[in-house]
N, C-alpha and C positions, 0 to 999 in steps of 0.2 A: 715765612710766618713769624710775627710776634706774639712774643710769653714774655710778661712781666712777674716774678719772681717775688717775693717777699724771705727778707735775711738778715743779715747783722753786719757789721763792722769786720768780722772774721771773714767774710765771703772772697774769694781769695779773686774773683773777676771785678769784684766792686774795688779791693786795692788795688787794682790793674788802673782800671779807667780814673782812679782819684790820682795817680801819679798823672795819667794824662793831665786831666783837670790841671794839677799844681803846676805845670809844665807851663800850660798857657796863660796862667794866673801869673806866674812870674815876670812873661815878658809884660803882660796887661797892667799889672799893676804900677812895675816901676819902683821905683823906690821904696814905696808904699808895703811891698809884698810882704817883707816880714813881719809888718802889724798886722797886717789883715791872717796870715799863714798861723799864725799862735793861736788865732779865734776856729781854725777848722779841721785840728786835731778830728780822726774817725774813732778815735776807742771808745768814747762814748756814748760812738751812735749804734742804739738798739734798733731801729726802725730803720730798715734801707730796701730799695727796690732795683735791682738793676733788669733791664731791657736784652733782649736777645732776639736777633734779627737771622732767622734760621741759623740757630744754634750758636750765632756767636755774640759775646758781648759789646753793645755798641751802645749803654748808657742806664745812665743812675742818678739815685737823689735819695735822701736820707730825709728826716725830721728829729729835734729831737725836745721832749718838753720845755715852754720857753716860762709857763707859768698854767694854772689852776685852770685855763682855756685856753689857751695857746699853743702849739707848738711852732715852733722855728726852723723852714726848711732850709737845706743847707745840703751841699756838692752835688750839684745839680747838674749834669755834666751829657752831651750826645755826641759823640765819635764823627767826627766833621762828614765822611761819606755815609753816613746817617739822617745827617740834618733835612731837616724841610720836608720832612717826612709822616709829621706827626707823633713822631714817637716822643719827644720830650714834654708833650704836651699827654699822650699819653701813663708818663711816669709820673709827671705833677698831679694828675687827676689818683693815679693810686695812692701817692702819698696823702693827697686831701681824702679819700675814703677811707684811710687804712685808720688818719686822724681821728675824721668823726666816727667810727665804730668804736673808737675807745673813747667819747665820749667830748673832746675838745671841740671847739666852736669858732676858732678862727685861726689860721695861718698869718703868720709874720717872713718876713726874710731880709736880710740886704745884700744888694750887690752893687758895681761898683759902676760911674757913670759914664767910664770906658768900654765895659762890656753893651753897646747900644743892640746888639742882638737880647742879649738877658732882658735889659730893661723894656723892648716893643715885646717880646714875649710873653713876660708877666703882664705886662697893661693887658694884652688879648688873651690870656687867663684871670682876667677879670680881679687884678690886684690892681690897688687903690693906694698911691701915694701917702706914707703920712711921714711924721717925724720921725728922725731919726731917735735910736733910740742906743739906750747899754754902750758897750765901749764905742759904738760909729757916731756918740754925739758931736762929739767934735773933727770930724772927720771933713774933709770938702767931699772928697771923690764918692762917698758914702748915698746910698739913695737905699733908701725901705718904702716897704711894701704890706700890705693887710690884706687879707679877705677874708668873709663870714661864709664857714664850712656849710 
């Protein structure tokens, strides 16, 4: 059975699974990773959900306000023998309601154009190519995402 959770940055299964996350962002990035790694500090994040797949944690994603309508999702992350499951798309879908109940109107994100799993994901969550934006403008490997909550 899955239960999706709503928590914080303290949730001691969500720092479990964001070390996963950093793990495979390391190799993913490449040389890259320590720019991209300064941008996704957790103490920040107030808003996080993590996924539990009869009782254990197998995946998470956070937001955190990006501006006056937007929030920015960020450590987005499903436990490889989880995948293809539905559940990541399930976690995205809680953070996009958890958004618009407090009032925000559209979602942002970037991720990187190595990750080609993340980037057919978000297209089939119905996220919309735009400019890069904030520190990823100059980035190559950088790819952002929009969508109206």
């Amino acid at each position: 059975m899955l239960k999706i959770i709503k928590s914080n940055s303290k949730n001691e299964d969500f720092i479990a699974l964001v070390k996963e996350l950093d793990s495979y962002l390391k190799i993913t990035d490449g040389d890259e990773h320590e720019f991209y790694n300064q941008f996704n500090s957790i103490e920040s994040l107030r808003n996080v959900v993590v996924a539990y797949l009869n009782d254990k944690p197998v995946g998470c994603g956070a937001f955190k306000i990006f501006d006056k309508n937007s929030v920015e999702i960020k450590r987005m992350f499903t436990k490889t023998e989880a995948r293809n499951k539905g559940i990541a798309s399930k976690i995205l879908n809680s953070l996009e309601e958890w958004a618009k109940e407090l009032g925000f109107t559209h979602a942002i994100l970037e991720t990187g154009i190595r990750q080609k799993e993340a980037v057919e994901f978000y297209k089939k969550n119905n996220y919309e190519s735009i400019p890069k934006y904030g520190q990823y403008k100059g980035m190559d490997n950088s790819l952002c995402f929009k969508k109206h909550l």
